[in-house]
PDB file of N, CA, C and O in Angstrom:
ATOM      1  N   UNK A   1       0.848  -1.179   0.000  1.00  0.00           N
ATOM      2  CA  UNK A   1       0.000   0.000   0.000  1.00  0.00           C
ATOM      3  C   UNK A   1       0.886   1.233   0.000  1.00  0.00           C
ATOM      4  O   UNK A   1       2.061   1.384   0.334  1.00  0.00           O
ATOM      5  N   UNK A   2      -0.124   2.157  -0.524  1.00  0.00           N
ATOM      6  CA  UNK A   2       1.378   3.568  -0.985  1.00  0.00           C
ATOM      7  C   UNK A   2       0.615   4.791  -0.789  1.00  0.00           C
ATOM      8  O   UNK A   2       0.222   5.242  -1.865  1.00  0.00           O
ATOM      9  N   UNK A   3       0.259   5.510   0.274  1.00  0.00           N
ATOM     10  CA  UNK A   3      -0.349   6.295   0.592  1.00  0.00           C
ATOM     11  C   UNK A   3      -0.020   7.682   0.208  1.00  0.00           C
ATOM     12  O   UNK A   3       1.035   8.207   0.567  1.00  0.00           O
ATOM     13  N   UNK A   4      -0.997   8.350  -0.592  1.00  0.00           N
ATOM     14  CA  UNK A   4      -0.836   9.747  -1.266  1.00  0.00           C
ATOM     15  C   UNK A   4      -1.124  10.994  -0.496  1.00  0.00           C
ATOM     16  O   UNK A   4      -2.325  11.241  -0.390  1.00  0.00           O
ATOM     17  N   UNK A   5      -0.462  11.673  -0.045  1.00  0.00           N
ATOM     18  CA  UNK A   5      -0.625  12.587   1.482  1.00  0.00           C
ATOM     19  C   UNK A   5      -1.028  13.926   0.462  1.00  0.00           C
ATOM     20  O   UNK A   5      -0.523  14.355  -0.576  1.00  0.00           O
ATOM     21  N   UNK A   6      -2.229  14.368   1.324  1.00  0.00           N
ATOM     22  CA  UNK A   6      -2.723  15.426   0.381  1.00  0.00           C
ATOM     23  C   UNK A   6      -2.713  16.593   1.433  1.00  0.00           C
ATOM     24  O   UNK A   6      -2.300  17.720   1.159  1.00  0.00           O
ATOM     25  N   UNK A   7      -3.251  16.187   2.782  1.00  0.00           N
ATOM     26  CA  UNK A   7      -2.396  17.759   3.726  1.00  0.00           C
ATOM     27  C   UNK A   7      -2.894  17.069   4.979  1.00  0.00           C
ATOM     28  O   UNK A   7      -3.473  16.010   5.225  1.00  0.00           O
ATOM     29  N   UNK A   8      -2.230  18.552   5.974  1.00  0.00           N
ATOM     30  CA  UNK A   8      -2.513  18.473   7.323  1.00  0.00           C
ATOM     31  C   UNK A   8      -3.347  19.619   7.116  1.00  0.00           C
ATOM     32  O   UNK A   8      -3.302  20.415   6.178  1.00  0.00           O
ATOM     33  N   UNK A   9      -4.314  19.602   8.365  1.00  0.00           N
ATOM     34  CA  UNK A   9      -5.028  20.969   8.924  1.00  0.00           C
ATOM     35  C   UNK A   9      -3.998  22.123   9.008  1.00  0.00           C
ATOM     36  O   UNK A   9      -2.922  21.611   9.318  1.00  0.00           O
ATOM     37  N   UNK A  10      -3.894  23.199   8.892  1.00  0.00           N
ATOM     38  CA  UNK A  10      -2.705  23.935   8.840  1.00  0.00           C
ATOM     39  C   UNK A  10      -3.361  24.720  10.426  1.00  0.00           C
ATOM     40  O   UNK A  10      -2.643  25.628  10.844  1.00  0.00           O
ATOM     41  N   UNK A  11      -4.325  24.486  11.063  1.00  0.00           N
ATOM     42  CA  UNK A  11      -4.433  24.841  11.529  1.00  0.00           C
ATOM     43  C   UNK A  11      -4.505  24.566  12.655  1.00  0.00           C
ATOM     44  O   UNK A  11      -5.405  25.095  13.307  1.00  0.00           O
ATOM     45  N   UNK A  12      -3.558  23.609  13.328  1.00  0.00           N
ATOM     46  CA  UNK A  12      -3.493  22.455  14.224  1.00  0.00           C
ATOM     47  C   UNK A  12      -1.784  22.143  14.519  1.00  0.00           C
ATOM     48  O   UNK A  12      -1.058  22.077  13.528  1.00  0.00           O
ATOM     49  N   UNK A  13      -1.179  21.955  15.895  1.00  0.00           N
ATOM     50  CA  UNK A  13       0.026  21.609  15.762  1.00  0.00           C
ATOM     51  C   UNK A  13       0.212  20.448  14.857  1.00  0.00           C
ATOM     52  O   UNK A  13      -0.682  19.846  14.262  1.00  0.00           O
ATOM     53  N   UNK A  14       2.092  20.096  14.813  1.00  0.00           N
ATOM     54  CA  UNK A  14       2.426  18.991  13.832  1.00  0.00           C
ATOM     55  C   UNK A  14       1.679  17.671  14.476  1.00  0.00           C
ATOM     56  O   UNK A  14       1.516  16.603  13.884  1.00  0.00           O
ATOM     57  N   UNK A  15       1.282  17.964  15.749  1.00  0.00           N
ATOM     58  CA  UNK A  15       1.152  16.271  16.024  1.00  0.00           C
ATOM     59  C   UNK A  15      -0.462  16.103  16.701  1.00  0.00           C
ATOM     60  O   UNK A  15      -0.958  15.064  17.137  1.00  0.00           O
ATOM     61  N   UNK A  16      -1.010  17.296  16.642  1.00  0.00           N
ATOM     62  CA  UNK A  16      -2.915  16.717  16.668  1.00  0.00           C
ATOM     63  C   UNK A  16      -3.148  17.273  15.453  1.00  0.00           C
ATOM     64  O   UNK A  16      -3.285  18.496  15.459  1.00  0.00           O
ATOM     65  N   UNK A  17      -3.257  16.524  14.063  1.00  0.00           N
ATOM     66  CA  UNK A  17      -3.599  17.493  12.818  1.00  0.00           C
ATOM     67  C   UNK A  17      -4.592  16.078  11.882  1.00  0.00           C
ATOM     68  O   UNK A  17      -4.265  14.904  11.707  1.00  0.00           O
ATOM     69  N   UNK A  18      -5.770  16.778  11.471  1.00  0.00           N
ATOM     70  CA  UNK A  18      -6.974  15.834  10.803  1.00  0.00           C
ATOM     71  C   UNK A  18      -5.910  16.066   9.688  1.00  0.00           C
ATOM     72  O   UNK A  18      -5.382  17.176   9.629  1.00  0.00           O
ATOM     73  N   UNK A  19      -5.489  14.898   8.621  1.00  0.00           N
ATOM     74  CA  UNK A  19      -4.572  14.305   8.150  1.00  0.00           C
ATOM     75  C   UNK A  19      -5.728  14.408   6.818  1.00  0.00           C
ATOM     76  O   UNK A  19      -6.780  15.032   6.961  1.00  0.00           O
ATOM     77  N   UNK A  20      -5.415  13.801   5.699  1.00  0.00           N
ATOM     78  CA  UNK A  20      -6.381  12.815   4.738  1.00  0.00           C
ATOM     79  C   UNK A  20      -4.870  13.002   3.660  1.00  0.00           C
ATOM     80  O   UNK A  20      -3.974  13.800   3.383  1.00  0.00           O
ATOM     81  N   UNK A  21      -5.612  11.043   3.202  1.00  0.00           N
ATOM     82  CA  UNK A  21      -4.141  10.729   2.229  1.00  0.00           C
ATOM     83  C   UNK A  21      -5.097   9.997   1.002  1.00  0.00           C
ATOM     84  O   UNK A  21      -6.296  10.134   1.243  1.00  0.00           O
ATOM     85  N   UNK A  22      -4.869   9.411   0.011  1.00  0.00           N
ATOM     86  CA  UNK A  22      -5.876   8.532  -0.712  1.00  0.00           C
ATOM     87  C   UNK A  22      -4.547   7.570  -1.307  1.00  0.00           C
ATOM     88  O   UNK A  22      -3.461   8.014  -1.680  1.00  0.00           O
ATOM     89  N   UNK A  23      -5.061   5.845  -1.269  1.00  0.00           N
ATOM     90  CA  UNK A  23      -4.639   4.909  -1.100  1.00  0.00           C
ATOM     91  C   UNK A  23      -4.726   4.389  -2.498  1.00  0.00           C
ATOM     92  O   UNK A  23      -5.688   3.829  -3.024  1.00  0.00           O
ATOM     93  N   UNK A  24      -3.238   4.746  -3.152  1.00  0.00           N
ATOM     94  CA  UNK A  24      -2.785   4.852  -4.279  1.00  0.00           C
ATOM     95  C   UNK A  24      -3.453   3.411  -5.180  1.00  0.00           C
ATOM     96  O   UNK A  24      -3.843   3.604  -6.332  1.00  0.00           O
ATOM     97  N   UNK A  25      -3.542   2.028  -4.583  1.00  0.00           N
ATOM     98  CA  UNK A  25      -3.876   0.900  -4.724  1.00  0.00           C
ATOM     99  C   UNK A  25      -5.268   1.215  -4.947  1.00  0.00           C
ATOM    100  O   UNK A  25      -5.633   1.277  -6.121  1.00  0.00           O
ATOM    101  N   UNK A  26      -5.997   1.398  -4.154  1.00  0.00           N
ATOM    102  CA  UNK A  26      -7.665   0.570  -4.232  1.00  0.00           C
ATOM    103  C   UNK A  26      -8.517   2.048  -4.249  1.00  0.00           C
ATOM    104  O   UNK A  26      -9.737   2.102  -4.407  1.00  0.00           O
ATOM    105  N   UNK A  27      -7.627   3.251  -4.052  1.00  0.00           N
ATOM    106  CA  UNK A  27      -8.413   4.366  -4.323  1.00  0.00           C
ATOM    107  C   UNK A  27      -9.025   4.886  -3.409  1.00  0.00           C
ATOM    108  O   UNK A  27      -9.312   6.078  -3.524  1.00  0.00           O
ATOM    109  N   UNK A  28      -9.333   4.307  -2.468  1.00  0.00           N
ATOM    110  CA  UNK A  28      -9.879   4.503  -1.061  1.00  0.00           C
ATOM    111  C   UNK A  28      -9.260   5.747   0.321  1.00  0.00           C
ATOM    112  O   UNK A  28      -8.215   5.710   0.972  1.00  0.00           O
ATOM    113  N   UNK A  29     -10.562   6.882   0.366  1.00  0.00           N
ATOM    114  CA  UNK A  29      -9.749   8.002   0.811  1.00  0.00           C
ATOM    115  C   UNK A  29      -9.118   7.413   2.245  1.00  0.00           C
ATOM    116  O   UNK A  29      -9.435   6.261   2.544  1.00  0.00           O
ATOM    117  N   UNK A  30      -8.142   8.240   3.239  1.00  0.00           N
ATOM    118  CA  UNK A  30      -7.976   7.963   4.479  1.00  0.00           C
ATOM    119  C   UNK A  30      -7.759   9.188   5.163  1.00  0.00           C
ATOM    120  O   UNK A  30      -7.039  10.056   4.669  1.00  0.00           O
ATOM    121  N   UNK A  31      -8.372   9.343   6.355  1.00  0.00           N
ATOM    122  CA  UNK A  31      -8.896  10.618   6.942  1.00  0.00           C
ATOM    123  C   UNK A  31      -8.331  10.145   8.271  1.00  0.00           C
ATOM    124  O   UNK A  31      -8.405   8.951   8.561  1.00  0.00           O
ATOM    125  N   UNK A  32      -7.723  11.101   9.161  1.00  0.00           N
ATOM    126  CA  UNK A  32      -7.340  11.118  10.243  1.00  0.00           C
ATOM    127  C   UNK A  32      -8.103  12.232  10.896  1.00  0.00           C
ATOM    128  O   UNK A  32      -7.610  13.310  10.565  1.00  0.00           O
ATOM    129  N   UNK A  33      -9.013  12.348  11.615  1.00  0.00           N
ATOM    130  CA  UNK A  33      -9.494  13.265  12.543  1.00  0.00           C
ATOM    131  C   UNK A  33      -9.389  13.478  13.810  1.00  0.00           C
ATOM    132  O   UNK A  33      -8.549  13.015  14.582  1.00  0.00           O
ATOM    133  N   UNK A  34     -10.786  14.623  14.154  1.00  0.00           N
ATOM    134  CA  UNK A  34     -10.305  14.518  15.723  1.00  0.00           C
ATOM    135  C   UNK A  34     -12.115  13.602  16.169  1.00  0.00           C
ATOM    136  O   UNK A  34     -13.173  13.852  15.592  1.00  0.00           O
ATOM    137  N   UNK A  35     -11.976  12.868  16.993  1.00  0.00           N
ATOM    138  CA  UNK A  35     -13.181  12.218  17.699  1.00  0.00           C
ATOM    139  C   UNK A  35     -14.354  13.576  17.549  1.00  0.00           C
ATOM    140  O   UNK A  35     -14.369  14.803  17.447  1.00  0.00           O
ATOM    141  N   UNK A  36     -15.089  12.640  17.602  1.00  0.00           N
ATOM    142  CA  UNK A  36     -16.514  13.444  17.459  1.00  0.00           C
ATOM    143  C   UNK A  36     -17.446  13.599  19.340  1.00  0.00           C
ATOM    144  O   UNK A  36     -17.542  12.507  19.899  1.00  0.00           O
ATOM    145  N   UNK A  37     -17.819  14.383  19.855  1.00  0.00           N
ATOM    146  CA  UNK A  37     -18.481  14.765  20.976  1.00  0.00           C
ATOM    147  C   UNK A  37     -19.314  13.536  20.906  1.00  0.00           C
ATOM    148  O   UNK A  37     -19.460  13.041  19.789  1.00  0.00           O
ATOM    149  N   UNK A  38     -20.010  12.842  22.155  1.00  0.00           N
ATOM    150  CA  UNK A  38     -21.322  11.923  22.312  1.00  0.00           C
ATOM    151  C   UNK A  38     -22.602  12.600  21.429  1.00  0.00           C
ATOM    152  O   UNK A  38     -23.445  12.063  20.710  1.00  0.00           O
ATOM    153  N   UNK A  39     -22.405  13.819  21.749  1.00  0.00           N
ATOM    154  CA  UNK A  39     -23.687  14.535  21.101  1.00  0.00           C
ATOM    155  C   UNK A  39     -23.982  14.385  19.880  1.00  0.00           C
ATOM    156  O   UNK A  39     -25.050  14.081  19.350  1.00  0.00           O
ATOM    157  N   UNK A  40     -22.624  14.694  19.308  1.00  0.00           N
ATOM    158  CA  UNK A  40     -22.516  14.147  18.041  1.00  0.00           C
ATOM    159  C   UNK A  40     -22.648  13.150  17.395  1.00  0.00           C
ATOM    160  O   UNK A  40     -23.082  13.094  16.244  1.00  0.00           O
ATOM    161  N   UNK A  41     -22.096  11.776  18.431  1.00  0.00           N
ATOM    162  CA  UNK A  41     -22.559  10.649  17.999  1.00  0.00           C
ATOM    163  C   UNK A  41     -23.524  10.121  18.068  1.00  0.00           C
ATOM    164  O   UNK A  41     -23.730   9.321  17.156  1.00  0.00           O
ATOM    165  N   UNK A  42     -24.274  10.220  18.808  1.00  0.00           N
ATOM    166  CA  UNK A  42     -25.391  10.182  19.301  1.00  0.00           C
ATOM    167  C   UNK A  42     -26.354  10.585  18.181  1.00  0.00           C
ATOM    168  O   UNK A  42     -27.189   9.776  17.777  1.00  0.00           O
ATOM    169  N   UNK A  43     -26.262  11.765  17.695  1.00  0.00           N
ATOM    170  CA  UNK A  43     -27.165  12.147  16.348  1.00  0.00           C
ATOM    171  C   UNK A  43     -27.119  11.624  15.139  1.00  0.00           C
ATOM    172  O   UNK A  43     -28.032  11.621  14.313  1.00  0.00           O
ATOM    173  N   UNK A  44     -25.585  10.983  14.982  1.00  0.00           N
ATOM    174  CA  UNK A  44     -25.066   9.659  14.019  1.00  0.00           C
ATOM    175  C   UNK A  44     -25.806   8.598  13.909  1.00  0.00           C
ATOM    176  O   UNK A  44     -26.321   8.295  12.833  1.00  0.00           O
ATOM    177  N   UNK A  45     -25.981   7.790  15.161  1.00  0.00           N
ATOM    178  CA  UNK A  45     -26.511   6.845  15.894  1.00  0.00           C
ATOM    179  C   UNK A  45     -28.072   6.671  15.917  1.00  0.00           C
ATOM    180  O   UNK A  45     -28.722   5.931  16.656  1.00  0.00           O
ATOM    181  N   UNK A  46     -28.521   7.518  14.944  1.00  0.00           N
ATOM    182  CA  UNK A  46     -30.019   7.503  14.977  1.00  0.00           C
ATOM    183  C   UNK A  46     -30.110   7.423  13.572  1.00  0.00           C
ATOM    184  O   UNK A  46     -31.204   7.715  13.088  1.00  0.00           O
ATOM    185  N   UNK A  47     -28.765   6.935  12.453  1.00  0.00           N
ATOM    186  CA  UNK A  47     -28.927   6.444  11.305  1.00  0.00           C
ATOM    187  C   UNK A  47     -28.704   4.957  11.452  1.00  0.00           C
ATOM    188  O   UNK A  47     -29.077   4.031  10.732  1.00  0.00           O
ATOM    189  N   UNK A  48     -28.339   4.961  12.029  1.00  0.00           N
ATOM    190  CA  UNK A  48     -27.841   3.150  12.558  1.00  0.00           C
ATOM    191  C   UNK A  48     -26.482   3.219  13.468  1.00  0.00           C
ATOM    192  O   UNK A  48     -25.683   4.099  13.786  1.00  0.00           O
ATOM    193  N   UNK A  49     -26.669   1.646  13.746  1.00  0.00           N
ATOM    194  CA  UNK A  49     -25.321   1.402  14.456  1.00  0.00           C
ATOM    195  C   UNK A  49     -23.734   1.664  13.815  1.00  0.00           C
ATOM    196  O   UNK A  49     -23.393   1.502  12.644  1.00  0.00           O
ATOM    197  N   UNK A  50     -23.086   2.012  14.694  1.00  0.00           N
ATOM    198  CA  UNK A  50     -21.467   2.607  14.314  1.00  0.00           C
ATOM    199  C   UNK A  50     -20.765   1.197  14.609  1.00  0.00           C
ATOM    200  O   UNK A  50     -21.234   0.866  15.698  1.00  0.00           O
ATOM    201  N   UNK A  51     -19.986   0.323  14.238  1.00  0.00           N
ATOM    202  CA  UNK A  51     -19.573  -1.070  14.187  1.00  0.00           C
ATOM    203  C   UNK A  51     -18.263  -0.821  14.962  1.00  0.00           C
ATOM    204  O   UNK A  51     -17.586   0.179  14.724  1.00  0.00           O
ATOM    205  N   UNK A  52     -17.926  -1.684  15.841  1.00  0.00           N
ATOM    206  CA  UNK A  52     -16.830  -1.359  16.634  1.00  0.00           C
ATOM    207  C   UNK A  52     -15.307  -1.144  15.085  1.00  0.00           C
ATOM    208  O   UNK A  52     -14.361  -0.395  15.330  1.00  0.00           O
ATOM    209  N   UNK A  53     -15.339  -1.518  14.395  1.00  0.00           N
ATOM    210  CA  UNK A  53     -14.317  -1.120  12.982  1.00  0.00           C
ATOM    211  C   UNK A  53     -14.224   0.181  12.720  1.00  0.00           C
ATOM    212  O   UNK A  53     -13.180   0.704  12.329  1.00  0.00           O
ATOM    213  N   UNK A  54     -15.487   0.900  12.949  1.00  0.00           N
ATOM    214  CA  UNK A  54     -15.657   2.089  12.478  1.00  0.00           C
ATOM    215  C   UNK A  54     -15.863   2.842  13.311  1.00  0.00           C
ATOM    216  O   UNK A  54     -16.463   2.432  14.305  1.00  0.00           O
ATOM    217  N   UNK A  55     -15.348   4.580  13.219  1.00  0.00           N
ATOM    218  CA  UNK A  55     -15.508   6.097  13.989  1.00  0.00           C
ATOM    219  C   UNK A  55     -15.848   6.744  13.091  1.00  0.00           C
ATOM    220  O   UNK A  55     -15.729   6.696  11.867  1.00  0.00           O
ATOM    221  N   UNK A  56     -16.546   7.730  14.199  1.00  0.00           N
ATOM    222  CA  UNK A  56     -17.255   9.315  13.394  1.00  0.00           C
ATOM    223  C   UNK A  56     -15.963   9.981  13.904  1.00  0.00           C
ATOM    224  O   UNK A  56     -15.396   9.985  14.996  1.00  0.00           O
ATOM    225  N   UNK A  57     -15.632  10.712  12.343  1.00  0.00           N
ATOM    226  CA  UNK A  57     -14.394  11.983  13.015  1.00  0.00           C
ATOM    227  C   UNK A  57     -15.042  12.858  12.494  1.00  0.00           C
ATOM    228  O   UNK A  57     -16.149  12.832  11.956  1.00  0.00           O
ATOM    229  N   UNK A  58     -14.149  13.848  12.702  1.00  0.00           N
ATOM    230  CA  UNK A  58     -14.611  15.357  12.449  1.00  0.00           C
ATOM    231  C   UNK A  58     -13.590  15.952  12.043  1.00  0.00           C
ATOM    232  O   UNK A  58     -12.536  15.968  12.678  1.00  0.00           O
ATOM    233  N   UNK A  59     -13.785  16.572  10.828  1.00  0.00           N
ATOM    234  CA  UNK A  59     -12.688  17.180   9.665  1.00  0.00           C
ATOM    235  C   UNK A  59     -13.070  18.445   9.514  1.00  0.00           C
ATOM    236  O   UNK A  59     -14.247  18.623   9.199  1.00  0.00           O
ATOM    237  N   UNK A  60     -12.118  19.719   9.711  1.00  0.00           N
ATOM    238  CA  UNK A  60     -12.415  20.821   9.799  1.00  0.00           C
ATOM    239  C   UNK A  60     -13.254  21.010   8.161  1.00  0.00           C
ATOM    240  O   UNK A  60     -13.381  20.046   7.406  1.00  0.00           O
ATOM    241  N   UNK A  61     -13.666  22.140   7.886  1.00  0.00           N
ATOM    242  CA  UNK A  61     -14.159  22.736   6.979  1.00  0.00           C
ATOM    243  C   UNK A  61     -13.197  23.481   6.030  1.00  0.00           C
ATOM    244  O   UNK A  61     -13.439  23.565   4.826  1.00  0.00           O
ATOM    245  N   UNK A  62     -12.064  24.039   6.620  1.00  0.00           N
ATOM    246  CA  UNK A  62     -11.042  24.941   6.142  1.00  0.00           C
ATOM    247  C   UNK A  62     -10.194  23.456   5.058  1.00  0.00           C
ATOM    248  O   UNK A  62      -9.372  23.564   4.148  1.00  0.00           O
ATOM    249  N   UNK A  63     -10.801  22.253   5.626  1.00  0.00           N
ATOM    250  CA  UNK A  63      -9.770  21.025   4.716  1.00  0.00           C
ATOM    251  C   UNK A  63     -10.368  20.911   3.684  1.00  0.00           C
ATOM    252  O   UNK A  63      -9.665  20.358   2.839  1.00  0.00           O
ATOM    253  N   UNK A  64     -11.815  21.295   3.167  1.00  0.00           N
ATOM    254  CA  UNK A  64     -11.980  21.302   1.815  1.00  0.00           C
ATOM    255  C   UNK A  64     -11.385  20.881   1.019  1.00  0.00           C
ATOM    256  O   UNK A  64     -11.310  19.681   0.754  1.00  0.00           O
ATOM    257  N   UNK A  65     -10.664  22.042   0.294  1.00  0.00           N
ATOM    258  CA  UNK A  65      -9.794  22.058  -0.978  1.00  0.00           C
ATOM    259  C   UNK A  65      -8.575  20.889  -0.835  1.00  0.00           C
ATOM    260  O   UNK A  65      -7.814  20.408  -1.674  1.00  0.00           O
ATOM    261  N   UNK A  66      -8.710  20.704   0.322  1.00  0.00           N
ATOM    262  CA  UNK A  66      -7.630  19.621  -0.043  1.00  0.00           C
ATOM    263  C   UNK A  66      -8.559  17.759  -0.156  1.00  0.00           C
ATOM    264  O   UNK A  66      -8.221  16.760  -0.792  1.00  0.00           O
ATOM    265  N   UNK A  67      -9.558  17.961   0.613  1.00  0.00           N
ATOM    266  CA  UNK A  67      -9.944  16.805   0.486  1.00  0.00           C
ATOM    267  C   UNK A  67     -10.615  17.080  -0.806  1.00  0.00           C
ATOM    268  O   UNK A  67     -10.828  15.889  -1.033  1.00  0.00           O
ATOM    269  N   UNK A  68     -11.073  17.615  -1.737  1.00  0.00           N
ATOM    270  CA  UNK A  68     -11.248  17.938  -2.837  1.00  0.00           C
ATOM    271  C   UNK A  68     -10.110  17.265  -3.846  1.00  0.00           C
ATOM    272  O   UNK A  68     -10.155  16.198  -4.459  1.00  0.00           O
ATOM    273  N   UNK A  69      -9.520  17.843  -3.815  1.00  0.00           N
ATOM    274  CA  UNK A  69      -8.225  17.394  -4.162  1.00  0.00           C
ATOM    275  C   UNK A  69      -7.509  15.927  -4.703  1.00  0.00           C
ATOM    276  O   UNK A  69      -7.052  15.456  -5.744  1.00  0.00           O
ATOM    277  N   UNK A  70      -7.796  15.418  -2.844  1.00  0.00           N
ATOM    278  CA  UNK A  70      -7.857  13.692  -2.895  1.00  0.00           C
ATOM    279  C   UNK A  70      -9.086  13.008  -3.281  1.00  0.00           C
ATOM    280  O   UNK A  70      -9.000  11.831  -3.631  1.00  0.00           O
ATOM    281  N   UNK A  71     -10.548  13.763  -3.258  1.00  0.00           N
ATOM    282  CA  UNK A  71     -11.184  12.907  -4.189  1.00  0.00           C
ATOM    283  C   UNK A  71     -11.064  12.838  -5.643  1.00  0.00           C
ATOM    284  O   UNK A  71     -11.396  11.967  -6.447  1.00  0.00           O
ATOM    285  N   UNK A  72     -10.478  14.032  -5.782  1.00  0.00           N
ATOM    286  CA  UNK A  72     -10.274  13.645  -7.782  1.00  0.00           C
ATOM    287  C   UNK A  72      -8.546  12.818  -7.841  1.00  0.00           C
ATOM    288  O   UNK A  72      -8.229  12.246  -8.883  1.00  0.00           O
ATOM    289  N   UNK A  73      -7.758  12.842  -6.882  1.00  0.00           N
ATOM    290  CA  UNK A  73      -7.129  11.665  -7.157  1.00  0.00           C
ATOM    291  C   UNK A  73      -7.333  10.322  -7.243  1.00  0.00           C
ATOM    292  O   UNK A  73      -6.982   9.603  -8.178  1.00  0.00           O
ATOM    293  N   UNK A  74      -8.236   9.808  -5.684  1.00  0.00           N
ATOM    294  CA  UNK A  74      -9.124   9.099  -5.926  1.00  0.00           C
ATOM    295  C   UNK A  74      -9.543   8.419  -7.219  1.00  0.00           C
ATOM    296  O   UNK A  74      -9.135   7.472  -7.890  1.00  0.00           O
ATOM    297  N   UNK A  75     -10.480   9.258  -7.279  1.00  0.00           N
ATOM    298  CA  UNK A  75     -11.234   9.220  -9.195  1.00  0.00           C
ATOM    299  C   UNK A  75     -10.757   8.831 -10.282  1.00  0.00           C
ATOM    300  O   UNK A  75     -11.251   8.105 -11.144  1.00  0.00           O
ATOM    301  N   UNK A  76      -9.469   9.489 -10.209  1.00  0.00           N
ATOM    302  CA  UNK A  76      -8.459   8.758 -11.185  1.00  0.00           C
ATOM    303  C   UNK A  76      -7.927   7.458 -10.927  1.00  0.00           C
ATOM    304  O   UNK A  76      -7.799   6.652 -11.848  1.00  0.00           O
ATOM    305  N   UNK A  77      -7.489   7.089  -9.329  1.00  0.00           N
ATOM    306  CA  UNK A  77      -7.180   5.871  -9.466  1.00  0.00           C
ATOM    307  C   UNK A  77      -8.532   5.145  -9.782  1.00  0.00           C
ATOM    308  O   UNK A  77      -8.408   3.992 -10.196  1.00  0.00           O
ATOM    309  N   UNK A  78      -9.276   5.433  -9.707  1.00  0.00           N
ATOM    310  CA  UNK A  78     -10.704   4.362  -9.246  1.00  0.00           C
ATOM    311  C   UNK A  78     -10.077   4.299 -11.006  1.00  0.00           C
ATOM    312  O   UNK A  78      -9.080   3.618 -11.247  1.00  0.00           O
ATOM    313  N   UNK A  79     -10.582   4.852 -11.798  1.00  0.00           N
ATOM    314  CA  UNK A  79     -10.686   4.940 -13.465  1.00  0.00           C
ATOM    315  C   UNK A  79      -9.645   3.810 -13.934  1.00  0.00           C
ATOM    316  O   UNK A  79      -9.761   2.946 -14.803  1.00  0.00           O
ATOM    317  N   UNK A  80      -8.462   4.147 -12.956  1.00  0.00           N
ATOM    318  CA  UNK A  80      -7.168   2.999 -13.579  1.00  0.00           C
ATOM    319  C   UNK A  80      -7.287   1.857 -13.422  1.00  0.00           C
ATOM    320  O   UNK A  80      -6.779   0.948 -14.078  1.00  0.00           O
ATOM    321  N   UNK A  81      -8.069   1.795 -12.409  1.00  0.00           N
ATOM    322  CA  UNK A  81      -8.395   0.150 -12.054  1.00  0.00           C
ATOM    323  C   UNK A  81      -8.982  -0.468 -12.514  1.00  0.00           C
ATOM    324  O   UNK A  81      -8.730  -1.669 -12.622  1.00  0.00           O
ATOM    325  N   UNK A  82     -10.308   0.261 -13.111  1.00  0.00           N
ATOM    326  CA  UNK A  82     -11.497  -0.740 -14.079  1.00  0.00           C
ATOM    327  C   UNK A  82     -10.666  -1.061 -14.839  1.00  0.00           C
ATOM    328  O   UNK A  82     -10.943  -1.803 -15.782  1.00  0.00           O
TER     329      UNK A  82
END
């Protein structure tokens, strides 16, 4: 696996920073956040169950353009693969 680093929060020290990379292989984004409040989950949690595999994070808004970014890389890998 070969992970494509598209940014840090710039607005966060080097070492608590919501991350996102997209996974050069299978295309699949990867998001590092910060935990989500109960409240929050909780309002999740009334779409269904959260599977112990899986978390709600929370990705600033200012990360846009970059997760933008990694979905049209994404896109392209997805395209290379068919």
């Amino acid at each position: 696996m070969s992970l494509l680093f598209f940014g840090k929060d710039p607005n966060t020290d080097e070492d608590h920073c919501p991350t996102v990379w997209v996974d050069d292989e299978t295309a699949d984004l990867v998001l590092q956040g910060w935990k989500t409040d109960q409240t929050t989950e909780e309002k999740c949690l009334t779409f269904g169950p959260i599977p112990d595999t899986e978390a709600v994070i929370r990705i600033p808004a200012r990360m846009v353009d970059q997760i933008r970014k990694a979905c049209d890389a994404a896109e392209r890998s997805a395209a290379e693969l068919r």
